[in-house]
DRENBAFI-351939 format. One record per residue (C-alpha): residue number from 1; residue in one letter; x, z, y. Coordinates in steps of 0.001 Angstrom, whole numbers, padded with zeros to 6 digits. Each point is the difference from the previous one (the first is absolute). Layout:
<nodes>
NODE / i / aa / east / up / north
NODE / NUM / A / X / Z / Y
...
</nodes>
This chain:
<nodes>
NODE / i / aa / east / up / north
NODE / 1 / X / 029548 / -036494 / 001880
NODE / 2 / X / -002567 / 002498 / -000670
NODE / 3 / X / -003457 / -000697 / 002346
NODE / 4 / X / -003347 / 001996 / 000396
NODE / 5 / X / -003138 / -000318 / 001810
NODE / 6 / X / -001686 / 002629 / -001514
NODE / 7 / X / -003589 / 000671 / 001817
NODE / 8 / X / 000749 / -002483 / 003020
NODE / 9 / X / 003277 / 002307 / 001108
NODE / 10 / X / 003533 / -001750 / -000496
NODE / 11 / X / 003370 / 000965 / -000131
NODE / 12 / X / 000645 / -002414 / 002741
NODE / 13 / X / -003129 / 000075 / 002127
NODE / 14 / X / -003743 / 001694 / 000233
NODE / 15 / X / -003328 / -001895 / -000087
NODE / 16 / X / -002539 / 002578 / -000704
NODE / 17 / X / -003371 / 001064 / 001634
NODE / 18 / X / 001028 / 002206 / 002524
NODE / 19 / X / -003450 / 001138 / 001877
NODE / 20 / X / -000653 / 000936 / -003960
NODE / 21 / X / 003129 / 002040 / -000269
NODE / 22 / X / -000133 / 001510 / 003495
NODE / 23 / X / -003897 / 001063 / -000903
NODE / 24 / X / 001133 / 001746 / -003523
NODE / 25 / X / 002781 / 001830 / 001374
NODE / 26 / X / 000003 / 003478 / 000438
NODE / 27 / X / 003435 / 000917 / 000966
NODE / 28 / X / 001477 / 000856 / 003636
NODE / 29 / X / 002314 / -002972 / -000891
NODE / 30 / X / 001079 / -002491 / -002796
NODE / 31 / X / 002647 / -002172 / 000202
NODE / 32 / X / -001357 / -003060 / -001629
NODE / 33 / X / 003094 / -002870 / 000695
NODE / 34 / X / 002587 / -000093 / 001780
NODE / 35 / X / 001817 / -003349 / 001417
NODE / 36 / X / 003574 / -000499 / 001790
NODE / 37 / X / -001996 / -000530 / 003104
NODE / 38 / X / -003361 / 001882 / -000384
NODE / 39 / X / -001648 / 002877 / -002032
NODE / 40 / X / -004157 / 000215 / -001297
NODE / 41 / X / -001087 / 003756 / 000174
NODE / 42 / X / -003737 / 000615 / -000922
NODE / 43 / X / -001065 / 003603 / 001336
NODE / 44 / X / -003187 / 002350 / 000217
NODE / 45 / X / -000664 / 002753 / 002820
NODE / 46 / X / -002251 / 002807 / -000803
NODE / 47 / X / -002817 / 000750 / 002651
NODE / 48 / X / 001674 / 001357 / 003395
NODE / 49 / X / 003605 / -000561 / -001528
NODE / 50 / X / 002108 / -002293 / 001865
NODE / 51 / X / 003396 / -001890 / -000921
NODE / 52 / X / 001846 / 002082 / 002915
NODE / 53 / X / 001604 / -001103 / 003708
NODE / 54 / X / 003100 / -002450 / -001136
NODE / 55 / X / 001932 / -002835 / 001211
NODE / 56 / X / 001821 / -002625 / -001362
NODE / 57 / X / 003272 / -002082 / 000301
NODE / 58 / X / -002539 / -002471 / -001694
NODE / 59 / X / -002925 / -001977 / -000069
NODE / 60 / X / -003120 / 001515 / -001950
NODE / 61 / X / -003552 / -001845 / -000678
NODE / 62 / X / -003319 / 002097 / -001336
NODE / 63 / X / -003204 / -001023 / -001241
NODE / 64 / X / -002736 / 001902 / -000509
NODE / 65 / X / -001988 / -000336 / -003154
NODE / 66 / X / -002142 / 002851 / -000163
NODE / 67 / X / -001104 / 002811 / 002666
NODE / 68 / X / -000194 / 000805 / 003267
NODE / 69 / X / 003103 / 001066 / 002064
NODE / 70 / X / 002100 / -000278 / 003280
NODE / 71 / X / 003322 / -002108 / 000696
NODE / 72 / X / 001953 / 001929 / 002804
NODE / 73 / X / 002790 / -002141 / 001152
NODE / 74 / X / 001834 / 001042 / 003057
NODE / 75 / X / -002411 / 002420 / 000771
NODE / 76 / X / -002936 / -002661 / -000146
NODE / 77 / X / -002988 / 001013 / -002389
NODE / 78 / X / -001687 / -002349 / -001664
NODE / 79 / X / -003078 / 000155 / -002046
NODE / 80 / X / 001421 / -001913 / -003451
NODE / 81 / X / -003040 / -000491 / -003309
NODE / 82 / X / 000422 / -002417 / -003089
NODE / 83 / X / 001044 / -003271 / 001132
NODE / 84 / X / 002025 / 001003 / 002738
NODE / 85 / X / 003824 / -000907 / 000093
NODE / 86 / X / 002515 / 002102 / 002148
NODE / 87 / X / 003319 / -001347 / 000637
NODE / 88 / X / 002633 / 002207 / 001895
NODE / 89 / X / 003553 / -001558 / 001383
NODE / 90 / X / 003036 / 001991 / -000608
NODE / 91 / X / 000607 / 002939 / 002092
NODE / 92 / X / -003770 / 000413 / 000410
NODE / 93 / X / -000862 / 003836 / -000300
NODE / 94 / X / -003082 / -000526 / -002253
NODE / 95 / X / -002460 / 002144 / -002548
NODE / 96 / X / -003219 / -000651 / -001790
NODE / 97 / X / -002489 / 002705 / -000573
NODE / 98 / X / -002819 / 000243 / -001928
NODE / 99 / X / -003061 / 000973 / 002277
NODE / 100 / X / -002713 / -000577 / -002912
NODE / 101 / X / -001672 / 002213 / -003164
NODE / 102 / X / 001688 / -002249 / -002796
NODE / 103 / X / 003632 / -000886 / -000450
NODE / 104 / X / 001685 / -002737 / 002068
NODE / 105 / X / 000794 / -002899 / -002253
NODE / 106 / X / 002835 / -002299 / 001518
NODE / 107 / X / 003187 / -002144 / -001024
NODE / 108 / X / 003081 / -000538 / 002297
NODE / 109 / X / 002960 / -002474 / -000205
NODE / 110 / X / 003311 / 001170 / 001773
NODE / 111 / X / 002596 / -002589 / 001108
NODE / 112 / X / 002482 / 000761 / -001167
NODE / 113 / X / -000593 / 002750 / -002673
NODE / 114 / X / -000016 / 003627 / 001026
NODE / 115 / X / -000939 / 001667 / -003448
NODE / 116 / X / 002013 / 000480 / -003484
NODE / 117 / X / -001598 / -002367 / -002492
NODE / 118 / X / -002325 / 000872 / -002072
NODE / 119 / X / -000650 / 003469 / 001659
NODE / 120 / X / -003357 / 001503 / -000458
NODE / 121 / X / -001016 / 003400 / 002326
NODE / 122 / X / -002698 / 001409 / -001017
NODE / 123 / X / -001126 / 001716 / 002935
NODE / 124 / X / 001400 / 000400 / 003823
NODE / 125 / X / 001682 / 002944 / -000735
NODE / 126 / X / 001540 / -001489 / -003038
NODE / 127 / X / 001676 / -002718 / 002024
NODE / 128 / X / 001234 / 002781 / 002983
NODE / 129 / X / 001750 / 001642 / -002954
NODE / 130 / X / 001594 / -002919 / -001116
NODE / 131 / X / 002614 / -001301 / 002842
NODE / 132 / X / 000114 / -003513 / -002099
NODE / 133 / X / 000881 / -003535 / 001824
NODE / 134 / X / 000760 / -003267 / -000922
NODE / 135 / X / 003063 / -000019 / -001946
NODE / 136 / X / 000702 / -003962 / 000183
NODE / 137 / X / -001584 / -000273 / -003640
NODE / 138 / X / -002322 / -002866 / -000503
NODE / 139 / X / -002087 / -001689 / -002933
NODE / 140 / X / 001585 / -002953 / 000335
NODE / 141 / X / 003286 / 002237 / -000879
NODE / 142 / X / -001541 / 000972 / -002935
NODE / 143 / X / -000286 / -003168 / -000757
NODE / 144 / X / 003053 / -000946 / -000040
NODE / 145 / X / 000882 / 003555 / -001632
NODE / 146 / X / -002737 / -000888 / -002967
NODE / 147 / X / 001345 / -003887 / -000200
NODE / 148 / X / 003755 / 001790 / -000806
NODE / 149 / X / -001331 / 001851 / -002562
NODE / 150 / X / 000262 / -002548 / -002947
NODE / 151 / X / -002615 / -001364 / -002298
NODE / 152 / X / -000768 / 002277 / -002745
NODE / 153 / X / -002043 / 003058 / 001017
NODE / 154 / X / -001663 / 002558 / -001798
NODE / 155 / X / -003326 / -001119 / -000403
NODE / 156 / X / -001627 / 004201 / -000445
NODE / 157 / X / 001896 / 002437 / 002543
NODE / 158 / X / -000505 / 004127 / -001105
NODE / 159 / X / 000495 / 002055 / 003052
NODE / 160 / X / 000665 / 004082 / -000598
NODE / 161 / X / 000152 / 000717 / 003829
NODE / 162 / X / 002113 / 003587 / -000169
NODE / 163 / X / 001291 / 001901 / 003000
NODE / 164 / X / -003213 / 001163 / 001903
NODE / 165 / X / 000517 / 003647 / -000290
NODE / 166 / X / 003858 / -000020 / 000546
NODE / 167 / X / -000435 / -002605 / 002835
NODE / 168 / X / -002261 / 002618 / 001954
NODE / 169 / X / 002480 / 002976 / -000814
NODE / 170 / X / 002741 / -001627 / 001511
NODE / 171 / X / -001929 / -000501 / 003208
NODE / 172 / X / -001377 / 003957 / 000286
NODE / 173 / X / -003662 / -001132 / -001040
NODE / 174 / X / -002218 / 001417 / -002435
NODE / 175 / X / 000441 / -001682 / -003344
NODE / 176 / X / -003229 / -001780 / 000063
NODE / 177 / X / 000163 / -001846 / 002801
NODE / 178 / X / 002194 / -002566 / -001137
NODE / 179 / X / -002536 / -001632 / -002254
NODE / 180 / X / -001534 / -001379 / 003082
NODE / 181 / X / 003145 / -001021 / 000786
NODE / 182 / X / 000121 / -002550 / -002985
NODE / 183 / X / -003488 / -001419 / 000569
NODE / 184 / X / 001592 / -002601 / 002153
NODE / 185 / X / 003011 / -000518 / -002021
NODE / 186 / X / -002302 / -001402 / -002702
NODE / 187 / X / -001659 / -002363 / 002449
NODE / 188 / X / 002508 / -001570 / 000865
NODE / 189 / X / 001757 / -000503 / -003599
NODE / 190 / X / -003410 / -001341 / -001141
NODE / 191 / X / 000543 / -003129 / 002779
NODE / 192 / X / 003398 / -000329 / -001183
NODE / 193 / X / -000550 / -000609 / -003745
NODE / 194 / X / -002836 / -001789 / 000997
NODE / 195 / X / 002010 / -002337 / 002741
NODE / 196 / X / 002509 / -000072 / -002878
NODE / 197 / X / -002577 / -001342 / -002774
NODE / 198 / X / -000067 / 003037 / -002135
NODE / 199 / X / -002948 / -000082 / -002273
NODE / 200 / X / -000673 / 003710 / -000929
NODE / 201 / X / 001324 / 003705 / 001232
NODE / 202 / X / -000752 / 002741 / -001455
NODE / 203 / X / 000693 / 003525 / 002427
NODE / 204 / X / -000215 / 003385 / -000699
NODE / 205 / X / -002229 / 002378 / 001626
NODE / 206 / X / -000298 / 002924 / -001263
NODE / 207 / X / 000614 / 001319 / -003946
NODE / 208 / X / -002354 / 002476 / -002146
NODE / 209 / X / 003051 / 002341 / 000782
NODE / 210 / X / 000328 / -000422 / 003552
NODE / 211 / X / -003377 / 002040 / -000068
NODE / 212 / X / 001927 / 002885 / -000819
NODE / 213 / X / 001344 / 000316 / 003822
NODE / 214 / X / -000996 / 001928 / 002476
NODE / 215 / X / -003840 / -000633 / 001134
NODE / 216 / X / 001557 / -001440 / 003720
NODE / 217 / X / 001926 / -002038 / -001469
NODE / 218 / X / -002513 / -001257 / -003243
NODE / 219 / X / -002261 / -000630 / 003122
NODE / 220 / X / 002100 / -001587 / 001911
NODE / 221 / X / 001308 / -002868 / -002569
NODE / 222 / X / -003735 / -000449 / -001004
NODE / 223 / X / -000506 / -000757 / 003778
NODE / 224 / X / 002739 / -002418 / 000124
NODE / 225 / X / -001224 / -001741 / -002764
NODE / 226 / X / -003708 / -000523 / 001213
NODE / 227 / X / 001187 / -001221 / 002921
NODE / 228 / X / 002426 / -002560 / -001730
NODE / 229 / X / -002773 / -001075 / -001305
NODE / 230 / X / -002166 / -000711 / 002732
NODE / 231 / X / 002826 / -001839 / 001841
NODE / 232 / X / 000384 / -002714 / -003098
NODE / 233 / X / -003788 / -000296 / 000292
NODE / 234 / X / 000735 / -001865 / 003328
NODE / 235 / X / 002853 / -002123 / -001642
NODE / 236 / X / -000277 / -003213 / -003289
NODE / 237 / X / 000587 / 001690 / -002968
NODE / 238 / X / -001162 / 001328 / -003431
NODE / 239 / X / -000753 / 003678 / -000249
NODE / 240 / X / 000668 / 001762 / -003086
NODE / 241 / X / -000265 / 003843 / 000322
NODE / 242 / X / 001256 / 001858 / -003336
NODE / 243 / X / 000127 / 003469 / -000998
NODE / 244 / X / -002563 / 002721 / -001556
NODE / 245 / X / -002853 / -000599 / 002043
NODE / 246 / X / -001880 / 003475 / -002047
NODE / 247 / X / 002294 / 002376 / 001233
NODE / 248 / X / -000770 / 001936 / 002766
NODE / 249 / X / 003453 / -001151 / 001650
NODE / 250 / X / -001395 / -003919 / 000568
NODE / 251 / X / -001283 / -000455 / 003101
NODE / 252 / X / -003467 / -001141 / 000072
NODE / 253 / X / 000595 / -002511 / 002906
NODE / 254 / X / 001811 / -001996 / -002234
NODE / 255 / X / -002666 / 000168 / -003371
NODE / 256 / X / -000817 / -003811 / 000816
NODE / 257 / X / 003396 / -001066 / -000137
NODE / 258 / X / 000793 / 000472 / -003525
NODE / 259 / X / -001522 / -003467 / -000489
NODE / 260 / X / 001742 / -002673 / 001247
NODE / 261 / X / -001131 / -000778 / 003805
NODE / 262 / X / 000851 / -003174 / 002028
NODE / 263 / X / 001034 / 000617 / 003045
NODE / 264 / X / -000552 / -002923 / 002238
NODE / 265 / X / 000969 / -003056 / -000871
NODE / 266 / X / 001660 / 001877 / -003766
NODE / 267 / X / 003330 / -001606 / -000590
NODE / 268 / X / 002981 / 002851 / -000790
NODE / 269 / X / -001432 / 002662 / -002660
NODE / 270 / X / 001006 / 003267 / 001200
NODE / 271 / X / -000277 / 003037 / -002741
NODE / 272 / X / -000180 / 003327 / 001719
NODE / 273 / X / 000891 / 003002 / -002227
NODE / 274 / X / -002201 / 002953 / 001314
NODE / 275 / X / 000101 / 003594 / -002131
NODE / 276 / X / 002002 / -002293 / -003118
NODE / 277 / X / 001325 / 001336 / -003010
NODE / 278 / X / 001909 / -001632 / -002299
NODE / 279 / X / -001581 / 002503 / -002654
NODE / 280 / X / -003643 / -000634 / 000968
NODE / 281 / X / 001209 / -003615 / 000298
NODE / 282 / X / 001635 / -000080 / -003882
NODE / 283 / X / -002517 / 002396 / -001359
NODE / 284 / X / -002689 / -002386 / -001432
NODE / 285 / X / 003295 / -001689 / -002551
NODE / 286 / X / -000720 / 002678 / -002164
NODE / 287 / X / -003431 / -001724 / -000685
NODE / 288 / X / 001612 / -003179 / -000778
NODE / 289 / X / 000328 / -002022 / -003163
NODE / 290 / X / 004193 / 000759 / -000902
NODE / 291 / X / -000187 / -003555 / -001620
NODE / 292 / X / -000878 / -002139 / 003522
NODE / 293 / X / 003024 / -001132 / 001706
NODE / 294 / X / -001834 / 000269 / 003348
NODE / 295 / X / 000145 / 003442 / 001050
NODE / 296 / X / -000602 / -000975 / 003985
NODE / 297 / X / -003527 / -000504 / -000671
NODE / 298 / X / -000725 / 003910 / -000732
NODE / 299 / X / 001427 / 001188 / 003531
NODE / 300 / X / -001654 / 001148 / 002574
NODE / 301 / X / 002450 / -002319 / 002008
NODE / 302 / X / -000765 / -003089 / -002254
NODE / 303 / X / -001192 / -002175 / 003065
NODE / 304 / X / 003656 / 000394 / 001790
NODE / 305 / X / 002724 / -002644 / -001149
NODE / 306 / X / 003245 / 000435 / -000731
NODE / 307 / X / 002321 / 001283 / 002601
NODE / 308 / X / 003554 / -002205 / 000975
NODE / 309 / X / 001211 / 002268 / 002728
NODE / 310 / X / -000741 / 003733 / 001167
NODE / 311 / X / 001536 / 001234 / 002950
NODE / 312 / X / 000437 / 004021 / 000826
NODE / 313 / X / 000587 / 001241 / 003667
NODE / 314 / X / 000886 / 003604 / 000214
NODE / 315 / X / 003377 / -000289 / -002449
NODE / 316 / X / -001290 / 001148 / -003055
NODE / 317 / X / 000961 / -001746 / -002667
NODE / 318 / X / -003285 / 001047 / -002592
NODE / 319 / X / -002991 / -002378 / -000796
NODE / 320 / X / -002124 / 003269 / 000546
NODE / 321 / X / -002323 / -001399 / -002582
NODE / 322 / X / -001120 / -003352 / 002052
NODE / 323 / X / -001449 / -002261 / -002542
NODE / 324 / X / 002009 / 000371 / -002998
NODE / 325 / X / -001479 / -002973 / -002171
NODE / 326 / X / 000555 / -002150 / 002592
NODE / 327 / X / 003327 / 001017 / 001208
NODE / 328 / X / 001685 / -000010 / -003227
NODE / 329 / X / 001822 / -002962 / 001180
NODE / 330 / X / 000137 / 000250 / 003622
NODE / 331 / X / 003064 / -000284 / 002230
NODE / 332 / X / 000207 / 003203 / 002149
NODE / 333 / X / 001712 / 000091 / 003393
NODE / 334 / X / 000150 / 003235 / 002123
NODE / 335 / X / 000626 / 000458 / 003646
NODE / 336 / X / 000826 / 003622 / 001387
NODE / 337 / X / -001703 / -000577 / 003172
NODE / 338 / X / -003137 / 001777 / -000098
NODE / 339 / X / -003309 / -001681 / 000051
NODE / 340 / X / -001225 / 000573 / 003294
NODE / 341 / X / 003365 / -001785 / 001138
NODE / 342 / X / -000992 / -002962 / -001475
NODE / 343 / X / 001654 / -003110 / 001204
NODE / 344 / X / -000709 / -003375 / -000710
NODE / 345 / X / 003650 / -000791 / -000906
NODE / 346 / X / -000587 / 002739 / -002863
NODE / 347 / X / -002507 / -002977 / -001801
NODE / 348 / X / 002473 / -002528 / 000366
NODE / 349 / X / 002939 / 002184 / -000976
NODE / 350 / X / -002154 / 000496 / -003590
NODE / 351 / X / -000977 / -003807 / -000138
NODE / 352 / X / 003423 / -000672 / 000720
NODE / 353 / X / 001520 / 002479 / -003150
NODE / 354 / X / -002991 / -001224 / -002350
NODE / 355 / X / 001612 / -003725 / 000509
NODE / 356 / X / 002925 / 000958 / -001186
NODE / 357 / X / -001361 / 001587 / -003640
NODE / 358 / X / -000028 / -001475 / -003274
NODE / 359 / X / -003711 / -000082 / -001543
NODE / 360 / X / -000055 / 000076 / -003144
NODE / 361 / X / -003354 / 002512 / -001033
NODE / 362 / X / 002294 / 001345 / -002846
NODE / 363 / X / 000997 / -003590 / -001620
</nodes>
């Protein structure tokens, strides 16, 4: 039976400082757990923005931990600041605005869920765009889905997350706008492998050749991966951002990054592979002495451990360069679903295959 408790957040419950977590938020709305009987969403209103007139075939309890707003249920306004707990009864028409100069900082527990788990919005109109419910999906499935999945996992995961581009054209958008569309995606594979007890991913960004797209969608992917960025910064892990940091093409946002950073409370190493070569990674061998047997320790890349598992979305079946010292002996599982369709039964559909190969690292 595999067990975590990484950071104070368990596969089978949630004891974590929430007025902390509600304060450090910046999205419209994060999913943090979700129970048979009850769901924890933390969520952040910008000055004058308001959740929106709605009603409910369910009970729904706020708090307010920063800010100054109003609670309008039933048409009764109510002047609501930190401290200050709103509880509305099903079939209560209800809304909260924010009334003040700084953003509304609040949590709210629905019984029973309403949300998806695990769904992050961004902003308001983010979350009108995405017509999302509860789909009957809990943590304390996963659970049981992570508890199925057999004993011996890969202890480094390599993720090549393909399909952006493709995933937009299929949907009449630009091409760049489905890297946004894989920020969250990423989010919520980092919780799995760390629910899971994965020690160390290493994702894909963006490449040195990547550059060579257009300059919407170079900035666009540099975007996405900023903001990746800044959401681990709210989560327990260890950053590692690695690319060529001189070239023009690294964004500067993420210059103190290329040294390890904890994250909270550290724990899962995450290696984040921003404008990466594999020749700028490889060049520095030709400095080496031929006679040492340990070529790892003239890579760029020499901090990053051996990979067990990569999986590709997207359908490609190419490495695309990730990591090739490391991946020499990697098993390498590829979905055809693109990356912003990520699914969590994609992770346990790889975890599942990797169970079932024989290891042997050449022998």
């Amino acid at each position: 039976m595999l067990k975590s408790s990484t950071g104070g957040v368990t596969i089978k419950g949630f004891v974590q400082n929430i007025e902390s977590l509600a304060v450090k938020n910046e999205d419209f709305r994060q999913v943090l757990y979700t129970a048979k009987n009850c769901q924890l969403v933390v969520m952040a209103l910008k000055p004058k923005e308001e959740i929106g007139m709605e009603v409910h075939k369910l009970d729904q309890f706020f708090r307010v931990e920063e800010g100054t707003g109003e609670a309008v249920l039933d048409g009764v306004r109510t002047v609501i600041n930190a401290g200050f707990a709103v509880l509305v009864p099903a079939g209560t028409n209800h809304n909260i605005i924010n009334t003040g100069s700084v953003p509304l900082k609040l949590y709210t527990l629905y019984a029973p869920p309403n949300h998806r788990d695990g769904v992050v919005h961004h902003t308001r109109a983010e979350a009108e765009k995405d017509n999302e419910h509860f789909d009957g999906k809990t943590m304390h499935m996963l659970a049981s889905t992570i508890e199925a999945v057999g004993t011996r996992l890969p202890e480094h995961i390599g993720i090549i997350p393909d399909g952006n581009r493709r995933w937009s054209g299929v949907r009449g958008m630009p091409k760049e706008k489905g890297y946004e569309h894989g920020i969250d995606p990423g989010l919520a594979l980092f919780k799995l492998c760390r629910q899971a007890g994965i020690k160390e991913i290493t994702s894909y960004g963006f490449t040195t050749d990547n550059t060579k797209r257009p300059a919407e969608q170079k900035r666009a992917f540099t975007e996405a991966c900023i903001q990746a960025v800044k959401i681990l910064s709210t989560e327990d892990a260890s950053l590692l951002v690695l690319g060529n940091s001189d070239s023009p093409s690294f964004p500067k946002e993420l210059l103190p990054f290329t040294k390890r950073t904890t994250f909270g409370k550290g724990g899962i190493k995450v290696n984040f592979l921003v404008n990466y070569g594999w020749e700028w990674d490889l060049n520095s061998l030709k400095m080496a002495d031929s006679a040492q047997k340990n070529v790892v320790n003239h890579i760029k890349s020499a901090e990053i451990s051996r990979i067990d598992l990569i999986i590709r979305w997207g359908g490609r079946r190419r490495l695309s360069g990730f990591l090739p010292v490391q991946s020499m002996y990697a098993d390498f599982y590829v979905l055809d679903d693109y990356w912003p369709d990520f699914k969590p039964d994609h992770f346990f559909q790889a975890l599942n295959w990797y169970e079932e190969q024989d290891v042997t690292l050449g022998g």
